[in-house]
C-alpha positions in Angstrom: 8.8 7.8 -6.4 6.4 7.2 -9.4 3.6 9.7 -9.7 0.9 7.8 -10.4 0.0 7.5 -7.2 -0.4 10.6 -5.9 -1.9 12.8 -2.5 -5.6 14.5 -3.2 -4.6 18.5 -3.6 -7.5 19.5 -2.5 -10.6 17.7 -0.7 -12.9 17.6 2.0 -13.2 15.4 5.0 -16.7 14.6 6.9 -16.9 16.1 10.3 -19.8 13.9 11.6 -22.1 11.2 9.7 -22.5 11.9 5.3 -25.9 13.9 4.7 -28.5 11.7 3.3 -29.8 8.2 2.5 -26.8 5.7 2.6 -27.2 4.6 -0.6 -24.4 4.2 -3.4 -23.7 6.3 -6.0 -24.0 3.6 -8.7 -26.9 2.4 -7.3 -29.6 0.6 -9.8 -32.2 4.2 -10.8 -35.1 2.9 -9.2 -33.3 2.4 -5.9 -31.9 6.2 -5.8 -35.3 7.5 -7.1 -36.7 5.7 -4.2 -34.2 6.7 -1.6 -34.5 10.3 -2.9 -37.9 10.6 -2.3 -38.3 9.4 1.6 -38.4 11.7 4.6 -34.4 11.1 5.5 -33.5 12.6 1.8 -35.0 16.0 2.8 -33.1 19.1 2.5 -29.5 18.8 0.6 -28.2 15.4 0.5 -25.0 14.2 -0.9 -27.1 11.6 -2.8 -29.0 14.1 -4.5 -25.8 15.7 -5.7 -24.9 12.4 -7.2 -28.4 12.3 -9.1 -29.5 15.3 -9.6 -32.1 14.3 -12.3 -33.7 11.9 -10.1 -34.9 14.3 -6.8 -38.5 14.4 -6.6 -38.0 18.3 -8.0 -36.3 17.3 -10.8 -38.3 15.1 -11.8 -41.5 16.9 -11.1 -40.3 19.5 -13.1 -39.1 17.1 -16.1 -35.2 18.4 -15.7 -32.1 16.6 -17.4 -29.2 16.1 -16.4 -27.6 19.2 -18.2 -30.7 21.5 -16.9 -30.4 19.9 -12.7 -26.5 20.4 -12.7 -26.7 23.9 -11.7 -28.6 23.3 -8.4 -26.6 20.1 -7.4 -23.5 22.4 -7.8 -24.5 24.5 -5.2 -26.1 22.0 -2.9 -22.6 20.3 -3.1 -21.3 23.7 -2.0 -23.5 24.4 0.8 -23.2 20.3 2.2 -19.4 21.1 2.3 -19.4 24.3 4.1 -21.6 22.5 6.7 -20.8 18.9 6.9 -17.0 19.0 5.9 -13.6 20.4 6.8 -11.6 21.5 3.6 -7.8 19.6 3.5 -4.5 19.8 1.2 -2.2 17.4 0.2 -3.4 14.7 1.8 -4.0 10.6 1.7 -6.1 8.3 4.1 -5.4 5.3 6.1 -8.9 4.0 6.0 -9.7 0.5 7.5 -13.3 -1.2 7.2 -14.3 -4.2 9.6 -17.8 -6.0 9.4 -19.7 -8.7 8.6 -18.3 -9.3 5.0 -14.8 -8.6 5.2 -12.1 -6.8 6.8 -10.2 -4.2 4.6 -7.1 -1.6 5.3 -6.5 0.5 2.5 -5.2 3.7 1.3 -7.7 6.4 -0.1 -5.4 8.9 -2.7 -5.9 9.8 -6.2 -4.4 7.3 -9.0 -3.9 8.6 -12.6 -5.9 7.0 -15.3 -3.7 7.9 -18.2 -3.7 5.8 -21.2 -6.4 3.9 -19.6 -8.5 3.0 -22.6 -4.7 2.4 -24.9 -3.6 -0.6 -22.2 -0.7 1.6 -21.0 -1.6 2.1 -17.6 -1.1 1.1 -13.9 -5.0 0.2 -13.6 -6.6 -2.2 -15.5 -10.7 -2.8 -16.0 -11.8 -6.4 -14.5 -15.2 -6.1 -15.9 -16.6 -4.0 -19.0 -18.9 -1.8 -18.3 -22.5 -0.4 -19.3 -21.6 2.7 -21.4 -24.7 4.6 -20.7 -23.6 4.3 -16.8 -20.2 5.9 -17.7 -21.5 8.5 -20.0 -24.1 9.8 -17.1 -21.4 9.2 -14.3 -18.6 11.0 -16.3 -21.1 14.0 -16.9 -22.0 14.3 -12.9 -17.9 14.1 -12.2 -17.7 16.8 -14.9 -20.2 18.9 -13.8 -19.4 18.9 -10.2 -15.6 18.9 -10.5 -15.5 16.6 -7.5 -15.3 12.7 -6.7 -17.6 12.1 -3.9 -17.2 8.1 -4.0 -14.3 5.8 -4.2 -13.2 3.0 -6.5 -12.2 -0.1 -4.9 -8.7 -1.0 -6.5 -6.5 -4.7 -5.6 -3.0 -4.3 -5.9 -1.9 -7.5 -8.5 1.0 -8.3 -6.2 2.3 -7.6 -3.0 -0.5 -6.6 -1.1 0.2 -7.8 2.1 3.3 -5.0 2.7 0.4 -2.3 2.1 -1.7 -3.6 4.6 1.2 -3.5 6.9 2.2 -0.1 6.3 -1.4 0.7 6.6 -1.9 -0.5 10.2 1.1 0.5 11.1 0.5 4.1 10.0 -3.3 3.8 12.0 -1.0 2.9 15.4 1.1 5.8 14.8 -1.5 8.1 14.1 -3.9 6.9 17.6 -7.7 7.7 17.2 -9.2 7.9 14.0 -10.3 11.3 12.3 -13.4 9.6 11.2 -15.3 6.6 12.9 -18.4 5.5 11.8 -21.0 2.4 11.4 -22.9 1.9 8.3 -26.3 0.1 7.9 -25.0 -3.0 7.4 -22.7 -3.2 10.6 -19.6 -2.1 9.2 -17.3 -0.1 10.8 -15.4 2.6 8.9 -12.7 4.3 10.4 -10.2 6.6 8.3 -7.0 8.7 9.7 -5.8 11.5 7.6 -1.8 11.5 6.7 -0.8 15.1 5.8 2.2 15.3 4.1 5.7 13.8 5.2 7.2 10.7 6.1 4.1 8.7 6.8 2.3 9.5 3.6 5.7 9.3 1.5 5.9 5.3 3.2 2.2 4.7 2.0 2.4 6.0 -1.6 5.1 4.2 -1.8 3.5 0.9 -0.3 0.8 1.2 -3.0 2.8 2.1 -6.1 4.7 -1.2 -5.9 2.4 -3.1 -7.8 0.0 -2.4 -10.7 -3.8 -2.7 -9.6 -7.0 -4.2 -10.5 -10.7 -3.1 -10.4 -12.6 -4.7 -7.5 -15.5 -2.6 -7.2 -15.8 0.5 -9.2 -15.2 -0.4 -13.0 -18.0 2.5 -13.8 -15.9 5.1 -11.3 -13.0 4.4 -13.0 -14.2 4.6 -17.1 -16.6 7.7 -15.9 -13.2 9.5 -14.5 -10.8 8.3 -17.4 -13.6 9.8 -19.9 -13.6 13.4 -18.3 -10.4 13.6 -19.5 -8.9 14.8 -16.5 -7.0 11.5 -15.9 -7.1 11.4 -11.7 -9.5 9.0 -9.8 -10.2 8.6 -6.0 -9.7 5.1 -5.0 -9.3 3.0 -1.9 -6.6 1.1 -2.8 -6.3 -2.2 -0.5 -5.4 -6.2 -0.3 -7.3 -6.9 2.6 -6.5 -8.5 4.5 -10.3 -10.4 4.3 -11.9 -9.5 1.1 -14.3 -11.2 -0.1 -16.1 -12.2 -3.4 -20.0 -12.8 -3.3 -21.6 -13.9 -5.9 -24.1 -12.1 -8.8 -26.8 -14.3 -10.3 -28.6 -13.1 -13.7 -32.4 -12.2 -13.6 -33.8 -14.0 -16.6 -37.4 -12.5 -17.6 -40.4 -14.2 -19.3 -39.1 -17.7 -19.0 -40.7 -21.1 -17.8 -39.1 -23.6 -16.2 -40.2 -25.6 -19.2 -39.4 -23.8 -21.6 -36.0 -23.4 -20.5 -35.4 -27.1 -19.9 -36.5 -27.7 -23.6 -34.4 -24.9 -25.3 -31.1 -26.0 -23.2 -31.7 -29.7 -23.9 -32.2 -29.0 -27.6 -28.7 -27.1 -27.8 -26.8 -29.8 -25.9 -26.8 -28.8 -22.0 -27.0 -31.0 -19.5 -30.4 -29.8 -17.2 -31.9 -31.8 -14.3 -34.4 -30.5 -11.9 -33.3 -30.3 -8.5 -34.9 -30.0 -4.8 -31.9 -28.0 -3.8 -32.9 -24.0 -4.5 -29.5 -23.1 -2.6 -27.1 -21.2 -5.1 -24.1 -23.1 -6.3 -20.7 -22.9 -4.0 -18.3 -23.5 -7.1 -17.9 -22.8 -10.9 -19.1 -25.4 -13.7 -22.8 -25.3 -12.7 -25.9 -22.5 -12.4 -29.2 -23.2 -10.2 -32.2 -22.3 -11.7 -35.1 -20.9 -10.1 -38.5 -20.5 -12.4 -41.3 -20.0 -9.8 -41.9 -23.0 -8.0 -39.6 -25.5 -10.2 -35.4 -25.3 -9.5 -33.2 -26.9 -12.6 -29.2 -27.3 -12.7 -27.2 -27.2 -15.1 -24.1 -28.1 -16.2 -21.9 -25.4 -17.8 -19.9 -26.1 -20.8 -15.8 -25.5 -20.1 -14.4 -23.5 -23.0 -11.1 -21.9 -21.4 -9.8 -21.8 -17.3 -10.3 -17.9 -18.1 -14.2 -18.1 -19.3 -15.8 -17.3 -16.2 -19.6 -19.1 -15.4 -21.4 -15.7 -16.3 -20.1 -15.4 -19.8 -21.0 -19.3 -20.5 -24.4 -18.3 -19.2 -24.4 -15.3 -21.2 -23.1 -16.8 -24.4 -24.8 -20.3 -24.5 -27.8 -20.5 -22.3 -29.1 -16.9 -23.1 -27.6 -15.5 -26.7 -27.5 -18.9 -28.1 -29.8 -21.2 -26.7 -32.6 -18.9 -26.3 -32.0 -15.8 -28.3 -32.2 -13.2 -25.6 -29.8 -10.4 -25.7 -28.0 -10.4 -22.3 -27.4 -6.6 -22.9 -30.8 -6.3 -23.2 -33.7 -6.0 -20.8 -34.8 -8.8 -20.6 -31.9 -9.8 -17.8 -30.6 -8.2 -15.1 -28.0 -8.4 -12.2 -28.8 -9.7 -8.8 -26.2 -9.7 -6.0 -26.8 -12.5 -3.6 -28.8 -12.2 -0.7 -30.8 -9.6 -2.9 -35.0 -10.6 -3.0 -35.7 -12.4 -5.8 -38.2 -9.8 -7.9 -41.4 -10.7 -8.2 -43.1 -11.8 -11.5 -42.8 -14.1 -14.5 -39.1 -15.5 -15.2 -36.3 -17.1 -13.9 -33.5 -16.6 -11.3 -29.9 -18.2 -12.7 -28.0 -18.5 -9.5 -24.1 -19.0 -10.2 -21.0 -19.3 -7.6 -19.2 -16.2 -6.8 -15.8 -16.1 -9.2 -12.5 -17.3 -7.2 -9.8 -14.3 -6.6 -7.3 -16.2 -8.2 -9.6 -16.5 -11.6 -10.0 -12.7 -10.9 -6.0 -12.3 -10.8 -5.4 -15.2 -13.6 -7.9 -12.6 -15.8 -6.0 -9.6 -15.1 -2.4 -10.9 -15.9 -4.3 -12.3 -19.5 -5.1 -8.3 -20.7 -8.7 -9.7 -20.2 -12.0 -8.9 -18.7 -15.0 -10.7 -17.5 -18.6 -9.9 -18.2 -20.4 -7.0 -16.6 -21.3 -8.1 -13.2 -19.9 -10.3 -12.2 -18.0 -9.9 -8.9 -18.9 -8.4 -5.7 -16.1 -7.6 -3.6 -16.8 -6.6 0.1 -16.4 -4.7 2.4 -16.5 -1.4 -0.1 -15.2 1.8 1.2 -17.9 4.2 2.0 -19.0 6.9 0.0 -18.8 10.4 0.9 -16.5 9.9 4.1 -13.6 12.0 1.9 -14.2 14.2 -1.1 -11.1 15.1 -3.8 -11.4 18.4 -6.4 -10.8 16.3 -9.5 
């Protein structure tokens, strides 16, 4: 059997719920900051350990990240002495049921190397914010351990995983970890030790190569430490789904964006409909009171919405930087933020687009899928 799929060596399963605010690693700053600093994040927290320049001591005491690693180090070492029981040579059946999805996966480490050179079993989806993957790549450097999971598609094939999956959770009887999260979602995960069931689902997921659902920043951050293993849920469902992420556009008028589209050639019409779009080739508009839709240009099947929006309406019809920070990211059903600007609401990207962008060598903007349901972090940590 190929290696590149491979049992974690060493790594720690949670014995009850994860320590801490259930917030996500890559969570925007302001939200962890927040979440850090209310009465559930007291005492250690595995979120803290994931930011440990952002607790209200650090902060207070005006630490980097270099100067706060110390102390996360050994909160991480005190959270698994109390909240976790230490495994070897093991892989997950983990399946996740809920309101947005239903998923059966395999959680195992997948080798990264020659990642950034193309000559690799995972490939990128999106690109990624290189600040993000500097800061993230430090923390997995500094801590020597993965405490949240990429979600990774397999390109083919994916429905003989999720057999082998469930069929492995019958086997196995009651789950080793059962839990619900926030939003409703029910995570249960059996641990394989090694043998003939965890030979029959490394095998199930080396079959195919596989793509980056959620997690793009997890996976760069662990390809740049150099040491070439990542933790990843690797899963085809059997229900995922895609929602969509708009673009927060500041500083802009509703009139002021009708007359700079217009004047480069886009079609704009107000509209009394505010309700995002349901499919590609058009972006709602929300500017306070006043809701616009436009028509996107069609440049290639493989341009997705976001980078028309990115390319025309913003760079070249306006002049704004979409790096910059004058736009944002909003997953639907987030609140629209409040103040001066502009909401651009587009449809969520088909899976097949998703796949058709993955076969090309290609990836889409930064962004611009949210897959669901996402494994949960801090349910199984791996020694990287």
């Amino acid at each position: 059997m190929d290696t590149w799929v491979r049992p974690i060596s060493r790594g720690w399963v949670v014995r009850g719920e994860v320590p801490g605010p259930d917030v996500d690693e890559f969570a925007e700053p302001d939200a962890v900051v927040a979440a850090l600093a209310s009465p559930g994040a007291a005492g250690d927290t595995l979120l803290a350990v994931q930011h440990p320049a952002r607790t209200p001591a650090a902060l207070a005491s005006g630490l980097d990240l270099n100067a706060a690693l110390p102390s996360a180090r050994a909160a991480l070492a005190r959270i698994r002495a109390r909240h976790y029981r230490s495994l070897s040579g093991f892989v997950a059946a983990y399946r996740i049921s809920g309101p947005d999805g239903v998923a059966a996966g395999l959680l195992c480490l997948v080798d990264l190397g020659g990642l950034g050179s193309g000559r690799t079993h995972v490939r990128h989806t999106e690109e990624v914010y290189p600040q993000v993957v500097a800061e993230r790549a430090a923390v997995l450097s500094g801590l020597g351990c993965a405490t949240s999971a990429a979600l990774l598609v397999p390109s083919s094939g994916g429905e003989r995983l999720t057999e082998a999956v469930t069929a492995a959770g019958a086997r196995l009887g009651a789950p080793d970890v059962s839990t619900v999260d926030p939003g409703g979602r029910r995570h249960e995960l059996w641990v394989v030790p090694s043998g003939t069931v965890q030979t029959r689902l490394l095998a199930a997921v080396s079959r195919a190569d596989l793509l980056v659902a959620d997690g793009n920043h997890r996976v760069a951050a662990a390809a740049a430490t150099g040491q070439g293993a990542l933790l990843a849920l690797v899963t085809a469902g059997p229900r995922l789904e895609i929602g969509a992420i708009h673009r927060v556009l500041d500083g802009f008028s509703a009139a002021r964006l009708t007359a700079a589209w217009r004047a480069a050639g886009l079609e704009v019409r107000p509209t009394a409909d505010r309700t995002p779009p349901s499919r590609p080739g058009t972006a709602v508009v929300l500017a306070g009171a006043e809701a616009l839709r436009v028509t996107l240009p069609v440049f290639d099947p493989l341009v997705i919405d976001h980078e028309v929006v990115e390319r025309v309406l913003f760079a070249q019809a306006l002049g704004v930087d979409p790096d910059g920070p004058a736009v944002r990211p909003l997953p639907a059903g987030r609140p629209v933020p409040p103040g001066p600007g502009a909401v651009v609401q587009l449809a969520p990207v088909p899976f097949e687009i998703v796949l058709k962008v993955h076969d090309a060598g290609r990836r889409m903007p930064r962004k611009a899928t949210y897959f669901t349901p996402k494994p949960r972090g801090g349910l199984v940590l791996a020694q990287i």
